[in-house]
N, C-alpha and C positions, 0 to 999 in steps of 0.2 A: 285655433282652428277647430271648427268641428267636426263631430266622425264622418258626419255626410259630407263635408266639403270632401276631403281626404278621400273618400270612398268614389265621391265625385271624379277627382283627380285623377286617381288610379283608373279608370275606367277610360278618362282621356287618356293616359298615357297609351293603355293598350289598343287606341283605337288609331288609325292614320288619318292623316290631313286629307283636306280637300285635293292640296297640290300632290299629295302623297299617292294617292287613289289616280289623279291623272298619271303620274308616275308608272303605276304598274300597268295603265289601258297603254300608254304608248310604249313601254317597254314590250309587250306582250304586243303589240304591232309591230314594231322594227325588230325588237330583238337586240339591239343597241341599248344600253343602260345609258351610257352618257348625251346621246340624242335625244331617248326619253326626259331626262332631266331639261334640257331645252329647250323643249318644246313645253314640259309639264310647269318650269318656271322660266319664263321668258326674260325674268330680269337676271339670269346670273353673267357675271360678268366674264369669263372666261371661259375656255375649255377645257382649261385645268381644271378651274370649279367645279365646271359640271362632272369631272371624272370624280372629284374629290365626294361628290355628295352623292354621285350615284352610287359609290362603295359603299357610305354609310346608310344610305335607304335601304341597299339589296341587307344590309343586316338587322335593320330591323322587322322583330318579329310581325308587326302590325302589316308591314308595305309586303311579306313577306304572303301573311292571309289574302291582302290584297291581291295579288298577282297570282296566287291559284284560284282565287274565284275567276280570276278572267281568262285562266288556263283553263278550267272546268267547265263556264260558259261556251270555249269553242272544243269542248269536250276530248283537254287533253290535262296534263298534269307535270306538274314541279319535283323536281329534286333539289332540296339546300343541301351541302356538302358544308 
């Protein structure tokens, strides 16, 4: 692999998904992470699911930037604990 793929990659990593980014606009509307998630991916199968993967977005760093930009946008702000 070469250095640009690799440099490539990291670059995706740090960035969020499409569904990720809808993730933090309806979390930041409801206020509900697991709702968010169900609305942001409509194919999850359960509501365990969506509890399961809402805890894993809200840790990532990426969904993380996401969701203070859309705090910022209604001109308020995030605290990660």
């Amino acid at each position: 692999m070469s250095a640009i793929a690799v440099i490539h990659m990291a670059q995706k990593v740090n960035e969020a998904t499409t569904n990720q980014k809808k993730f933090a606009k309806f979390l930041v509307q409801t206020g509900n992470a697991t709702e968010a998630v169900e609305r942001a991916y409509p194919k999850t199968r359960s509501h365990k699911a969506a509890q399961v993967l809402a805890s894993r977005n809200l840790d990532k760093p990426a969904v993380q930037r996401e969701v203070e930009k859309e705090l910022n946008a209604l001109g308020a702000t995030a605290e990660w604990t």
